[in-house]
N, C-alpha and C positions, 0 to 999 in steps of 0.2 A: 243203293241210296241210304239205309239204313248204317251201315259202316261207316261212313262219312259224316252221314249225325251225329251217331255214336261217338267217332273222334273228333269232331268238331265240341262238344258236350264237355269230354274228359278234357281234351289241350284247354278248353275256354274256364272252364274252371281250377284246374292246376293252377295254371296265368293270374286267376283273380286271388285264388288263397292261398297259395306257394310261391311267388313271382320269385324271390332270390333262390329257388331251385333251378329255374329256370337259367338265370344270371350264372350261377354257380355251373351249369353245364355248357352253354353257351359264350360267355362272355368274361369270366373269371380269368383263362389262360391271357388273353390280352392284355388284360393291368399290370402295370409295374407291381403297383399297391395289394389290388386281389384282395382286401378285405370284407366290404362288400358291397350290393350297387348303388348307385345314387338314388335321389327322392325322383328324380325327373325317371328313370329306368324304371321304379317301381310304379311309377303313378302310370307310364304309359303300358307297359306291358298289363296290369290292371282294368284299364281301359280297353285294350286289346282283349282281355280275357270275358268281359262283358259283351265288347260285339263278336265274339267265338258265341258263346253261350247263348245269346238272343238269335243269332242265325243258326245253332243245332239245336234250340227251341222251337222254331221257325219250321225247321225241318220234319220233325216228331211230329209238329202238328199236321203239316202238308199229308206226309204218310198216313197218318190216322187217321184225320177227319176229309182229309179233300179227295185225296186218289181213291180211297174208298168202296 
């Protein structure tokens, strides 16, 4: 369970403060253009990177304070 925190943590934060790495790995080879993502791609994948990191918060707390 702790693995899956852990990665849920790292991917969810990348997403929030990297997000055109993300694009850049994922979603770059598809564009004509390729320069780089739109405001709507970075707003949601941002958005996305916050509910990643509130559920592998979520998680760290389960493990440590509830299962116990």
């Amino acid at each position: 369970m702790i693995i899956v925190t852990v990665l849920l943590l790292l991917c969810g934060l990348l997403m929030l403060i990297q997000p055109a790495i993300l694009w850049t790995i994922t979603e770059s080879w598809k564009s004509n253009d390729a320069t780089e993502p739109s405001d709507l791609y970075l707003w949601s994948t941002r958005f996305g990177g916050v509910m990643f990191t509130l559920v592998g918060l979520a998680g760290v707390y389960v493990y440590l304070f509830v299962s116990a």
